[in-house]
C-alpha positions as CSV (number, residue, x, y, z in Angstrom):
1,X,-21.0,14.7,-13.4
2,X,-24.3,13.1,-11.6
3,X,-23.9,10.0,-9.6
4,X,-25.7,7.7,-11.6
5,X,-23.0,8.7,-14.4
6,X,-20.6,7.2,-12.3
7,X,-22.7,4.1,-11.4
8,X,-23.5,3.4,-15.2
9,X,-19.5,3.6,-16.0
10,X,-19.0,1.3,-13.2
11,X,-21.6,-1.0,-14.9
12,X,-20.0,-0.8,-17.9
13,X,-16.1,-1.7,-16.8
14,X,-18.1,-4.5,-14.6
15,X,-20.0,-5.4,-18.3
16,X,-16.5,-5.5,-20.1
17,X,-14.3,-7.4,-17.5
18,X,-17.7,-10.2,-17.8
19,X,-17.6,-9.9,-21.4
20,X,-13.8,-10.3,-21.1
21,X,-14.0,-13.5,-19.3
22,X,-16.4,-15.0,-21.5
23,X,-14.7,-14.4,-24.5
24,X,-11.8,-16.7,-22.3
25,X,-14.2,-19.1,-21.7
26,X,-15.5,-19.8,-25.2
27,X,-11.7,-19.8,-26.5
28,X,-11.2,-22.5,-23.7
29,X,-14.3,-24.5,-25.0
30,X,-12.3,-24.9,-28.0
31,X,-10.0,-26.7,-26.9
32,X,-11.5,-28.8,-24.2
33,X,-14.7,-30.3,-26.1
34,X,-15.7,-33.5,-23.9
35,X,-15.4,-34.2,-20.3
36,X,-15.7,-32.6,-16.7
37,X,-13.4,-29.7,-17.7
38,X,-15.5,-29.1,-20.6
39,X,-18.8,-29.3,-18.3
40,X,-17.0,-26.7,-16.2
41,X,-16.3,-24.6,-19.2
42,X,-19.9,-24.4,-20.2
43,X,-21.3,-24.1,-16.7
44,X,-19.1,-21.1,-16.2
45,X,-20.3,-19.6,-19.5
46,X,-23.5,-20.0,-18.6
47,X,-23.0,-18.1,-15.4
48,X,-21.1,-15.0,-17.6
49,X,-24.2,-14.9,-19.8
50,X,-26.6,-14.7,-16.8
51,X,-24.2,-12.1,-15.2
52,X,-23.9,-10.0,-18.9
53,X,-27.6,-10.1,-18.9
54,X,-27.8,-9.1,-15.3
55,X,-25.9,-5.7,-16.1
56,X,-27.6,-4.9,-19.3
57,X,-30.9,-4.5,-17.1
């Protein structure tokens, strides 16, 4: 199997596990709606999204 094979699986358990912890982070959101933990919440969702988008290139 070529290296980049390996590299691109890599990316894609990397993808998952961000993907993984977003999904926590929007069931999270749910439940905390208003104040700093909610900022948090959607701070670190924000940085997820980045990361997600990040991998995808």
């Amino acid at each position: 199997m070529p290296f980049h094979r390996f590299m691109d699986m890599d990316r894609d358990r990397e993808k998952q596990a961000v993907e993984a912890k977003l999904a926590k982070c929007r069931e999270l959101a749910q439940e905390f709606r208003d104040g700093p933990i909610a900022q948090m919440i959607r701070d670190m969702e924000a940085e997820l999204r980045q990361q997600v988008r990040d991998l995808e290139k």
